[in-house]
C-alpha positions in Angstrom: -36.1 24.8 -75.5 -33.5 26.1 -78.0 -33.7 29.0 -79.7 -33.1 29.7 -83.6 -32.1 33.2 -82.6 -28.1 33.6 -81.0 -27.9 37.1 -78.9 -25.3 39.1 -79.6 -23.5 41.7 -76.5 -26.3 42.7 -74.0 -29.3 41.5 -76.0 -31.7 38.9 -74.4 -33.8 36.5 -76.3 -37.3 36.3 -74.5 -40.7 34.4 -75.1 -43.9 37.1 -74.2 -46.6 35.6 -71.7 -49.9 34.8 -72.9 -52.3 37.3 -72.4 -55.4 37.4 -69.7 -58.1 35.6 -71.4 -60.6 36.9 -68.4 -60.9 39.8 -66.2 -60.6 40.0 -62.7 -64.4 39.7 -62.5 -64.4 36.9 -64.8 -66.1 38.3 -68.1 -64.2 37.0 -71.7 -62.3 39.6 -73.5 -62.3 40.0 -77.1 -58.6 39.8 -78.8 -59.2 43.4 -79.6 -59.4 44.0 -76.1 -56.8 42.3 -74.9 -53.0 44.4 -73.6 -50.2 42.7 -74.6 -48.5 41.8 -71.6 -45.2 43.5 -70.6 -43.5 39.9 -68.7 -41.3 37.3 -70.5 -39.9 34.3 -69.8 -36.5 34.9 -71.1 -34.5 31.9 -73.6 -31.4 33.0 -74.3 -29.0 35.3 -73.1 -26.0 37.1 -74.8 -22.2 37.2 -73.7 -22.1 40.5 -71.8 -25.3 40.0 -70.1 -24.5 39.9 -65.9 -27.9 40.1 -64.4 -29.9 37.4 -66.3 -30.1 33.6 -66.8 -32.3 31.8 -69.0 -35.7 30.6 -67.4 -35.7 34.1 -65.7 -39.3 35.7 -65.9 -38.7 39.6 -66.8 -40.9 42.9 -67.2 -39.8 45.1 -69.6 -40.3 48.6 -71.3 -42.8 48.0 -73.6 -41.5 49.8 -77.0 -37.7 49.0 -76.7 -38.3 45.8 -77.8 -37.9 43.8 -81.4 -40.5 41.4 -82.4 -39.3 38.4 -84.3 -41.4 35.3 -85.1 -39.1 32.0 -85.9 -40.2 28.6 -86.4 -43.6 29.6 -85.4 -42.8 31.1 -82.3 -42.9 35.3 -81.5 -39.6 36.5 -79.9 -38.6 39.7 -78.2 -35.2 40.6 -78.3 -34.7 43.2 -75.0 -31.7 45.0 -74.3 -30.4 44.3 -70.8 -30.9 47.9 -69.3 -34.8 47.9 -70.8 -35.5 44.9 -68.3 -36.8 46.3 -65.2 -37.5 43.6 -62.9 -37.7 40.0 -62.6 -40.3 37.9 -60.8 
């Protein structure tokens, strides 16, 4: 998948998981309910980034992100230093 969206330096382009539709226990949760999850899969990568390749999954700091939404699809744009793992 490409992406309309072109990172620039240390950015990285990233589409957010889905979120649990269940609990653990197996009981529905209501959209309000639901936490938006903090794991990506990420799409595109910028120049400068070292540590990252597309197709990574990531966990990032929740409110350093920008949301975008681009041919229908919601983006994150993460620096590199807010990602904090990868799975």
């Amino acid at each position: 998948m490409t992406t309309p969206i072109k990172p620039l330096a240390d950015r990285v382009v990233a589409v957010r998981e889905k979120a649990a539709m269940t609990t653990a226990s197996g009981l529905y949760l209501p959209d309000t309910a639901k936490e938006k999850p903090v794991f990506a899969t990420v799409k595109a990568i910028g120049p400068d980034v070292k540590q990252l390749k597309v197709g990574d999954k990531i966990v990032y700091k929740e409110y350093s992100t920008t949301e975008l939404t681009a041919d229908g699809v919601e983006y994150l744009i993460v620096k590199e230093e807010d990602v904090l793992a990868t799975l």
